[in-house]
C-alpha positions in Angstrom: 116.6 -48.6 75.3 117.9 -51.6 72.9 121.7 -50.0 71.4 122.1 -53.3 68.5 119.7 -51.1 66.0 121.9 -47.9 67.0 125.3 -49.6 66.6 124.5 -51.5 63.2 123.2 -48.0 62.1 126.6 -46.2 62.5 128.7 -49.9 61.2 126.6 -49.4 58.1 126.7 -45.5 57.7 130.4 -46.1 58.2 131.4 -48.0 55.4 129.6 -46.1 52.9 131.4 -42.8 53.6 134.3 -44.9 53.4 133.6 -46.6 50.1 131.7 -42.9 47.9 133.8 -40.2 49.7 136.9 -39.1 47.7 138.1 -37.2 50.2 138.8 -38.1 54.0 139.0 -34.7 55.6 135.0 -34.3 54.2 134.6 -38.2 55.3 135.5 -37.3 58.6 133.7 -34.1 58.7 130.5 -36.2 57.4 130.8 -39.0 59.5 131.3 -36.8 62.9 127.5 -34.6 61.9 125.7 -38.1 60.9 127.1 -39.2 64.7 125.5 -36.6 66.4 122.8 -36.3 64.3 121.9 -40.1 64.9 122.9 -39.7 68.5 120.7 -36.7 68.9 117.8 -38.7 67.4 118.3 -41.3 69.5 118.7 -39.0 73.0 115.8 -37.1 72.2 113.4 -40.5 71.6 114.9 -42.2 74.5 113.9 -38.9 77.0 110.2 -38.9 75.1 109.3 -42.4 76.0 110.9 -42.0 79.9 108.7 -41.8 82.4 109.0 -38.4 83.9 107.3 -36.6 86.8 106.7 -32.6 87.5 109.5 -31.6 90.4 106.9 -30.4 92.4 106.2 -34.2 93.6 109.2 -35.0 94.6 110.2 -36.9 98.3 109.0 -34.7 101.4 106.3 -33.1 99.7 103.1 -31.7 101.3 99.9 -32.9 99.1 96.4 -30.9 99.9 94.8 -33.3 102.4 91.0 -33.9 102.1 90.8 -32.8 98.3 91.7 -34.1 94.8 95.0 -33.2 94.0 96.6 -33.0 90.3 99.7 -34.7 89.1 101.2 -34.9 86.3 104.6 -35.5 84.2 105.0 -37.1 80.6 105.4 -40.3 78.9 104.8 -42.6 75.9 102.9 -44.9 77.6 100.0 -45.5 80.3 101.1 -44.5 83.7 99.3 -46.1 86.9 99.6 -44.4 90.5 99.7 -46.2 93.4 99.3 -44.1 96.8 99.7 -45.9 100.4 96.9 -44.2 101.6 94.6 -45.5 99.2 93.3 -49.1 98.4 93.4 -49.1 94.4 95.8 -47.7 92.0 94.6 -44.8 89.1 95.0 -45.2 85.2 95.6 -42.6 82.6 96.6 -42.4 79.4 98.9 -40.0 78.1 98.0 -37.4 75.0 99.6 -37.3 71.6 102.1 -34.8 73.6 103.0 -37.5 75.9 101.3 -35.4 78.7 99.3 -37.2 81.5 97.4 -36.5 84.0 95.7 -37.9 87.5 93.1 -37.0 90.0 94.2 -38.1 93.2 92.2 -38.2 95.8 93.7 -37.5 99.8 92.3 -38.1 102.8 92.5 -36.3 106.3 96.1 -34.9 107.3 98.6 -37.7 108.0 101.7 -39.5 106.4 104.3 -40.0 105.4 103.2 -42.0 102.5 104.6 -43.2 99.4 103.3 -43.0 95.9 104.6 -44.9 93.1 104.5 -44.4 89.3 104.7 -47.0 87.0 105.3 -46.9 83.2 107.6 -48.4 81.2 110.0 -47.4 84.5 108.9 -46.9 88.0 109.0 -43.9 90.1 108.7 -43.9 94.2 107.9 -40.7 95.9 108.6 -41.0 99.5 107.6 -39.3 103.0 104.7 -37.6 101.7 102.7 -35.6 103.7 98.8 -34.7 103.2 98.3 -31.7 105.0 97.8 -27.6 104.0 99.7 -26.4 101.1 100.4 -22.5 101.0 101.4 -20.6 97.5 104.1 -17.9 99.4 104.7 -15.1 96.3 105.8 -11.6 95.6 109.0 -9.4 95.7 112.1 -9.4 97.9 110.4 -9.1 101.3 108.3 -12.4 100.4 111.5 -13.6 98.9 114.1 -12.6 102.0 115.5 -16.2 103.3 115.2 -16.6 106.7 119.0 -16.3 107.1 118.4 -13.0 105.8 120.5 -11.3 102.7 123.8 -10.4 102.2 124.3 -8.1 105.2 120.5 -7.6 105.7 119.7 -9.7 108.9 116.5 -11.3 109.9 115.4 -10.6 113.6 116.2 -13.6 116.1 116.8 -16.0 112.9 120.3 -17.3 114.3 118.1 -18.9 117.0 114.6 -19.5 114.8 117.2 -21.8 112.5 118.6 -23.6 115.4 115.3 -24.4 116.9 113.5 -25.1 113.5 113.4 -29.0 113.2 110.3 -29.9 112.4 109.4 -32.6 110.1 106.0 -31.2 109.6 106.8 -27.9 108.1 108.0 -28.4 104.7 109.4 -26.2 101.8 110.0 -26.0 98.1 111.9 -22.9 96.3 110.8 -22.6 92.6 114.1 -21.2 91.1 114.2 -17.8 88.9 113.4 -18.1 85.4 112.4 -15.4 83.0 111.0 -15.9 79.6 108.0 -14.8 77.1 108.0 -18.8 76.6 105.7 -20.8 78.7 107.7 -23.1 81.2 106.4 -26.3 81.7 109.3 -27.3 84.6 112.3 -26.3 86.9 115.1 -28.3 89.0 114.1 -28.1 93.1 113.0 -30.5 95.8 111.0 -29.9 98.7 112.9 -29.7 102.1 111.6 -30.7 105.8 112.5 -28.0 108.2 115.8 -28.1 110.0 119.0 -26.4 110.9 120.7 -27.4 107.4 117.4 -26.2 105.7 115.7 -23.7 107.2 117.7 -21.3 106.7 116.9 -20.7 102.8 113.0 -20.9 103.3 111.2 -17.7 102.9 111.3 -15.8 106.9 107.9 -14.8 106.2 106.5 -18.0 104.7 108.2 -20.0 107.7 106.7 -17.9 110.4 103.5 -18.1 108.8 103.6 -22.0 108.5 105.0 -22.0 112.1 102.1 -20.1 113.2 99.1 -22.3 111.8 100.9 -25.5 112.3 101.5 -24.7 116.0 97.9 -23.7 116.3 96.1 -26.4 114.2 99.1 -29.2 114.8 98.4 -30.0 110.1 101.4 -30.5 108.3 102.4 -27.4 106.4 104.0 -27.1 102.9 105.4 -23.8 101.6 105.5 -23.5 97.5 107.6 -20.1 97.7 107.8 -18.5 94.2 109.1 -15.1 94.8 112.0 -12.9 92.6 112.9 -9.6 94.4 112.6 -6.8 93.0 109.5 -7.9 90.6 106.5 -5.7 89.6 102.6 -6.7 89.2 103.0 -6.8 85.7 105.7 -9.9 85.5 103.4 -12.2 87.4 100.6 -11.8 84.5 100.3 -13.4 81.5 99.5 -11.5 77.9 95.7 -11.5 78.0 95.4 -10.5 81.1 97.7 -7.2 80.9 95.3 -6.3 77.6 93.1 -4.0 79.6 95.7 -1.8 81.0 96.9 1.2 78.6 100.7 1.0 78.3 101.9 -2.2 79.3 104.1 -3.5 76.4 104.4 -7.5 76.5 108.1 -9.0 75.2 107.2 -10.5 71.7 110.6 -13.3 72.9 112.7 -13.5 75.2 115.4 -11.4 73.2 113.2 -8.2 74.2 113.2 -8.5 78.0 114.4 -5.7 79.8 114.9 -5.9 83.6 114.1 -9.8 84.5 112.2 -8.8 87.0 110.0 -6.1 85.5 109.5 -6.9 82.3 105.5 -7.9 81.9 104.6 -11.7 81.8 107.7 -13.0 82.3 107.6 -14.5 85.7 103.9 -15.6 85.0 105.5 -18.1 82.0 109.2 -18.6 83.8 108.2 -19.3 87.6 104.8 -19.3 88.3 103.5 -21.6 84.9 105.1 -24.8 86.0 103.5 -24.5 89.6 99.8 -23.6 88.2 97.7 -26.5 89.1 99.1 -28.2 92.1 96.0 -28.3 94.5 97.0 -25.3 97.4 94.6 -23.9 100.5 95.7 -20.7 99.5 98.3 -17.6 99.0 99.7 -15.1 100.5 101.4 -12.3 98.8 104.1 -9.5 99.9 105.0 -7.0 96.9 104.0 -3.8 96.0 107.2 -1.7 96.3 108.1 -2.3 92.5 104.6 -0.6 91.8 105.1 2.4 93.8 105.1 4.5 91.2 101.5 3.7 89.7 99.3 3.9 92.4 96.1 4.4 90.8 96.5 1.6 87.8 97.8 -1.1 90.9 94.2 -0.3 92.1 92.8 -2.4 89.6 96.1 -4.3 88.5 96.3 -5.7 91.5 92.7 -7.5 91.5 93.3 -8.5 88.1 96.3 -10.3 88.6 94.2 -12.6 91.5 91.9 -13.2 89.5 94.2 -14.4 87.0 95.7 -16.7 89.0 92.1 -18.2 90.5 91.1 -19.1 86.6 94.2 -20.8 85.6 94.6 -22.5 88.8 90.9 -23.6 88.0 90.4 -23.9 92.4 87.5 -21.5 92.1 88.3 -18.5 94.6 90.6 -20.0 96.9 92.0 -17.7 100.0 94.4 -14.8 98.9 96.1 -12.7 102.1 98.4 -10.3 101.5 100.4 -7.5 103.1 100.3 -3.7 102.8 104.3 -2.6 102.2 105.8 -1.0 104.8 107.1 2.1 105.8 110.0 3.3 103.5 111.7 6.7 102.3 110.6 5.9 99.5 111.6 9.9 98.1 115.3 8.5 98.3 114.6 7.2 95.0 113.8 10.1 93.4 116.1 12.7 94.9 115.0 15.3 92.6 112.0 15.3 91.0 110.4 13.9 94.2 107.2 13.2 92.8 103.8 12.1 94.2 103.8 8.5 93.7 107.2 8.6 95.9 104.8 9.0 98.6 103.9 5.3 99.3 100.9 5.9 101.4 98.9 6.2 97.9 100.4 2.5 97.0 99.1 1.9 100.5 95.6 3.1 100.0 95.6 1.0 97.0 96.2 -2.3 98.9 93.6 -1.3 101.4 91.1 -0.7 98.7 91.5 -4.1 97.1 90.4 -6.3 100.2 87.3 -5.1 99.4 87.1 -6.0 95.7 89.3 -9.1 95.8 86.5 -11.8 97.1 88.1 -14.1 100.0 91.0 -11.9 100.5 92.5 -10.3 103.3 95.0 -8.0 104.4 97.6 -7.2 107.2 98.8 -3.8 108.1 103.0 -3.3 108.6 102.4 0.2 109.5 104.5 -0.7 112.7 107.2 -2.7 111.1 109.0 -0.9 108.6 112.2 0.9 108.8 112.5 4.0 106.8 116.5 3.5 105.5 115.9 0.2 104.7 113.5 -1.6 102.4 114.0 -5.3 103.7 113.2 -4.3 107.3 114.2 -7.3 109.9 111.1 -8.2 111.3 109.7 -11.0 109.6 108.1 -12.7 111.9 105.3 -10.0 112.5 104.4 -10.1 108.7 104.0 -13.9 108.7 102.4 -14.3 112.2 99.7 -11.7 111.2 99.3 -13.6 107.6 98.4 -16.4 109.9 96.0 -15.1 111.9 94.2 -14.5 109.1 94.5 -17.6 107.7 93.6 -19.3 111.4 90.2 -17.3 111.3 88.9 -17.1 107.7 90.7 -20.8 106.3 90.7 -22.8 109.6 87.6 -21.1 112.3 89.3 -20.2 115.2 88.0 -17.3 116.7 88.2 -15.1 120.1 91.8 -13.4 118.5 92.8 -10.3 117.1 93.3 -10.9 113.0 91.5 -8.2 111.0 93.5 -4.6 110.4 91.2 -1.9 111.3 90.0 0.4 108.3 88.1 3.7 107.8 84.1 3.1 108.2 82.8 6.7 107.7 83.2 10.7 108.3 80.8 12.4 110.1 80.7 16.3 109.8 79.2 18.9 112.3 80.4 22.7 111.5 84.9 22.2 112.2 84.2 18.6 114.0 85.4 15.9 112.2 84.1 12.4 113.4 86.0 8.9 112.3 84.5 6.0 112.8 86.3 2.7 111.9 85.1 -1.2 111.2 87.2 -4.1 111.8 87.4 -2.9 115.2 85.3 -5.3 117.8 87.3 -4.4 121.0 87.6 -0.4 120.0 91.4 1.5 119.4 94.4 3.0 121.4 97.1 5.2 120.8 98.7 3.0 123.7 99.5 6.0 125.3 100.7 8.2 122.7 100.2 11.6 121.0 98.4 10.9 118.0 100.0 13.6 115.1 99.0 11.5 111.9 95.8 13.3 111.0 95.3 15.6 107.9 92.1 17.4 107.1 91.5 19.6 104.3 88.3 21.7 103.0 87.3 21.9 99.4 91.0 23.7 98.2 92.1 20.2 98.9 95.0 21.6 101.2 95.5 19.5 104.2 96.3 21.1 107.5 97.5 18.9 110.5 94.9 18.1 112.8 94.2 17.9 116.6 92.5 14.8 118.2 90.5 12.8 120.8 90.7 9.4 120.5 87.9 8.0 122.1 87.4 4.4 122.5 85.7 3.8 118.9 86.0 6.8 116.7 88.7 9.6 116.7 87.1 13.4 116.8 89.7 15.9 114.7 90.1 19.4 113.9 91.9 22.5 113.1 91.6 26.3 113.6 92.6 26.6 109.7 89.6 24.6 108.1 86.3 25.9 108.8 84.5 23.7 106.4 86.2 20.5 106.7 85.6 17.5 103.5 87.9 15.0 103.8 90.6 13.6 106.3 93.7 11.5 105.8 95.5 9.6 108.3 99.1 8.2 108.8 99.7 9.3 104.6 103.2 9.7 104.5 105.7 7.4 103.6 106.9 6.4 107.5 103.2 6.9 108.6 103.7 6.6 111.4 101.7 3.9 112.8 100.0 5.5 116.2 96.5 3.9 116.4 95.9 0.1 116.8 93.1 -1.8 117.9 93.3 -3.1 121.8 94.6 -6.2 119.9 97.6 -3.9 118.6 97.0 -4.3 115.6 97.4 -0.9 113.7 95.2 0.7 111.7 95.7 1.5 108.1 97.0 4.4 106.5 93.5 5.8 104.7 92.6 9.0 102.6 88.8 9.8 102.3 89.4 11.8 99.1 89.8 10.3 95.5 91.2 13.9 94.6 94.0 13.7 92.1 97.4 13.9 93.9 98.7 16.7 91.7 95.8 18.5 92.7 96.6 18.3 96.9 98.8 20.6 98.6 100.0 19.3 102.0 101.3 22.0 105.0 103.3 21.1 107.6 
């Protein structure tokens, strides 16, 4: 930026206030707006014409190895890339916004690399990895660091942090924004794994990246946008949310209610800026903030995933996710104590939607929940099971546990009740337990607890006070509890064979 221009401009402005102004209060006043008019002018073309860059490529990052990545920033005139892996340098021109745009293509895992942007200024971005690049997203549970919160620990992170150096596990944190505006950026930086770092990635995310980088040896990058506390709804934009009766959309950002509730507003503040950067996949942990709409989270749920795949524009790239975990969930309603405070139906919902969301899976936490506290301490069973998944369906290693067992089918003969489940290749076990967790109800739709044998593929139930039995539920309570796993022990999830409305349902004890 040349000043002379700028400097004769104010000299010459100067002397004519001087010389027409009567008075020198208003010829103060009048010069002091036209020098911050001038300078804003100034500022604002000096920033347009900069060469700029999106913070998600920033030193230490993790680009999607064998694939052609996007990057992008802004400036007012062509930009060429030069990457250290490659032999030739890429072009482009940017739009009458000063937007550009390149397709880079990456080679097999390896690095660190550099890539430089050149302009009018040059950029180097250093120790770049190309390796396997994870979207981590969802509420507080996603979100929990692996330090933990505020007096909320995470289990065995003291020594996790010590030990985590590790410069092929990386990690960005995409800051909290909330707006009916469209974002286009944020302020962060990615960060390799150590003791001074660690510490503030998301526990789950790490000990899911942990887990598939000790297995497949790929560097591993982390993109965690998370806000606790957040509902479906916030991580959707407007047109998507148009099918579902009842959702009011912000008109600005003057009308947002609770940051993390209000619809669309984590969609345009957190999740815009990161929509395009080439990932392997997502996995997802949320669904307490939704507990108390069940049945619309059965198709809000795939909606929002679907979302994400268009604008993302990846075609249907792997989506895992978690079912929530055991909670009293009635604690929030002390009074009323409705239906939906029974989370098993929130549950069901999750369960339901592996089956509707293509290339999706989901983990059970049936065992890992703690009923007095939402932001239980095990982390490391979430993300290890998130990566089993992942190891299996995104990478092809076989011979392990991964999949959660599910209801298959009911078979009905006079009182005897006969479950049979899929997802179950080496059968189930109660692993020496009394299995209590069984429900079974004739057509009043009252549910009775139920006797069992658990044989080695199917469970046989019954009970003296339904002599007609149509439908069973298991584990449908807000603690469960978790008391049948597969010889894996993975456990099985909660499941209702009914679709009967829950206002309907009477449950005995």
């Amino acid at each position: 930026m040349h000043w002379h221009p700028v400097i004769s401009c104010f000299q010459s402005l100067e002397i004519a206030v001087i010389l027409f102004s009567p008075d020198r209060l208003k010829l103060r006043m009048m010069y002091l707006r036209a020098t911050i008019l001038i300078l804003s002018i100034c500022f604002y073309n000096m920033v347009l014409g900069q060469l700029s860059v999106s913070s998600l490529f920033s030193d230490n990052m993790v680009l999607q190895r064998n694939d052609t990545v996007k990057i992008w920033g802004t400036s007012d005139k062509s930009v060429k890339l030069e990457a250290s892996w490659l032999s030739s340098s890429i072009e482009s021109k940017p739009d009458k916004q000063g937007k550009w745009r390149i397709w880079l293509p990456t080679t097999d895992a390896g690095g660190p690399y550099t890539i430089t942007i050149q302009a009018k200024e040059t950029m180097t971005i250093e120790n770049v990895m190309l390796g396997e690049v994870w979207l981590c997203t969802g509420q507080s549970n996603m979100e929990m660091p692996l330090r933990g919160f505020m007096g909320q620990p995470v289990k065995g992170s003291n020594s996790e942090i010590i030990n985590s150096t590790n410069s092929l596990i990386r990690h960005i944190n995409i800051p909290r924004k909330s707006t009916t505006i469209p974002n286009p950026t944020f302020e962060a930086k990615w960060e390799e794994a150590s003791p001074a770092t660690s510490g503030e990635f998301s526990a789950t995310a790490y000990f899911f990246a942990k887990q598939i980088h000790e297995i497949t040896g790929l560097p591993i990058g982390i993109i965690n946008v998370t806000y606790g506390g957040s509902n479906a709804e916030a991580w959707m934009n407007k047109a998507s949310l148009e099918a579902f009766a009842g959702i009011e959309v912000p008109l600005n950002d003057e009308a947002i209610g609770e940051k993390n509730r209000t619809p669309t507003v984590l969609y345009n503040g957190m999740l815009n800026p990161v929509i395009g950067y080439t990932v392997a996949g997502a996995i997802w942990y949320q669904g307490e903030s939704n507990v108390g709409k069940p049945i619309e989270y059965e198709t809000l749920f795939p909606a929002m995933v679907k979302l994400w795949r268009d604008q993302w524009g990846q075609g249907e790239f792997p989506f895992y996710y978690t079912q929530i975990a055991p909670f009293n969930y009635n604690s929030f309603y002390p009074e009323s104590n409705p239906w939906f405070a029974n989370s098993a139906y929130l549950r069901d919902a999750q369960r339901k939607a592996q089956y509707t969301i293509p290339k999706s899976g989901m983990i059970s936490l049936l065992d890992a929940g703690e009923m007095f506290n939402i932001h239980p301490m095990d982390k490391k069973t979430p993300g290890e099971r998130l990566a089993w998944i992942a190891l299996n369906k995104s990478y092809g290693y076989e011979g392990f546990g991964f999949e959660t067992p599910d209801f298959d089918a009911l078979n009905i003969q006079d009182t005897l009740v006969t479950v049979t489940f899929k997802q179950l290749p080496n059968g189930l076990s109660s692993l020496g337990k009394e299995v209590t967790a069984f429900q079974i109800a004739g057509a009043d739709k009252i549910f009775y607890p139920a006797q069992c044998n658990v044989r080695r593929k199917t469970v046989q139930i019954w009970s003296s006070k339904v002599k007609a039995p149509v439908a069973v539920r298991y584990a449908f309570t807000n603690e469960g509890p978790a008391q049948l796993f597969s010889t894996e022990g993975i456990p099985i999830s909660s499941f209702r064979t009914d679709d009967w409305n829950p206002e309907a349902v009477n449950t005995k004890k």
